[in-house]
N, C-alpha and C positions, 0 to 999 in steps of 0.2 A: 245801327251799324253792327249783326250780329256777325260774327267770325264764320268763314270760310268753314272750318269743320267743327265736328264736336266734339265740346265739351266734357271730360268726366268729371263729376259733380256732387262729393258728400255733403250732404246738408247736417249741420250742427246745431240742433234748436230743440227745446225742450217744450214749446209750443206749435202743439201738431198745426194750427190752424197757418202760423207764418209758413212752417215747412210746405204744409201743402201750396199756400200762394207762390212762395220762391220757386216750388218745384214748377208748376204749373206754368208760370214764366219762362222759366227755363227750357221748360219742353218744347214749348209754346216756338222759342227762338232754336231750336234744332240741337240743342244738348242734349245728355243724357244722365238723368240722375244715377247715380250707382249708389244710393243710401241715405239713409237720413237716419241719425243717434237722436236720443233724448239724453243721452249722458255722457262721461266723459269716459269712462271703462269702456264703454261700448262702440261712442266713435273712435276712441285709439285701435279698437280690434278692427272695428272697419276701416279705415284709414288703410290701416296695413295693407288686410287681404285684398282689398278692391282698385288699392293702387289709384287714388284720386287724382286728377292734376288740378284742381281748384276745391278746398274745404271753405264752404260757407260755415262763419262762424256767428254766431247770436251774442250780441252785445250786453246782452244782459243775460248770459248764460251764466245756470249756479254753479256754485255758490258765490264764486265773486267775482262774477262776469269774465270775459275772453281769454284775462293775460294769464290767469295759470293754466290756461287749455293751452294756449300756446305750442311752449314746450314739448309737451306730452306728443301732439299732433303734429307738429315739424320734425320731430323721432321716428313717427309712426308713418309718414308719410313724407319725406327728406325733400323730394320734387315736388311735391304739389303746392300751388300759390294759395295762404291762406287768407280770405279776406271777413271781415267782421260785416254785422249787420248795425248801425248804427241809427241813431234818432237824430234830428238837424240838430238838436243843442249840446250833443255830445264830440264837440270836437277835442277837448283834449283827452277823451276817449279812442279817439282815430287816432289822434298825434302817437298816444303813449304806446297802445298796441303796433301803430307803424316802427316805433323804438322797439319792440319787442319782435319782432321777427314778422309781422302781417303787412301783406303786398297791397292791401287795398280796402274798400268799405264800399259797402250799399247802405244809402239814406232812406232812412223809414221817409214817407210811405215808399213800399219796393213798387215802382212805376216799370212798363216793360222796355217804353225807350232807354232810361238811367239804368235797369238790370244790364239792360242790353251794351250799353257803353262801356261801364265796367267791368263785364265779361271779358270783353274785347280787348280791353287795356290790359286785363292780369294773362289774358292769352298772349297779346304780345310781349308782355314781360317774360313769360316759358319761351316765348322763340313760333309762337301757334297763330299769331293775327292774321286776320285776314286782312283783305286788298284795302 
């Protein structure tokens, strides 16, 4: 059920090998990556200038995974929907970061139908779903 339009899409991961899967998914369903950080200096600068409207975040991004990216990245990017990339046994991982400002999670492994669902849901949460 990929969304009507496209996606702008910073990827946040310090693991080239996810980013490149996430991204490749993402393409794959008619988005467009505008980024991908291996850090958190680095995705706050991009955040900014690239104007994201979905920041994929890495659940286990250091040094102490998502929630103090947070923050930094809801500053740096006010609009954009931030979701975590999470493992199935990390649900109160989901929970806590959805308490902290994140719109949603992708379940390792990243499949392209569930990418694809999810897209869709944090689109329609911006006000962007398709039909």
């Amino acid at each position: 059920m990929p969304d009507a339009t496209s996606l702008r899409i910073l990827i946040v991961d310090d693991a080239a090998v996810e980013c490149d899967v996430f991204a490749h998914i993402a393409r794959n369903l008619g988005h467009t990556i505008v980024g991908t950080a291996a850090d958190l200096a680095t995705a706050t600068q991009l955040a900014a200038a690239l104007v994201p409207e979905i920041i994929v975040l890495d659940g286990r991004f250091p040094p102490g995974g998502p929630l103090g990216a947070l923050a930094p990245l809801r500053a740096a990017a006010p609009y954009a929907a931030i979701a975590i990339i999470a493992a199935p046994g990390e649900l109160d991982l989901i929970r806590t970061a959805r308490a902290a400002g994140a719109a949603g999670a992708f379940r390792r492994p990243l499949l392209p139908a569930q990418v694809a669902v999810t897209l869709h849901e944090l689109a329609t949460l911006r006000g962007r779903g398709g039909s």
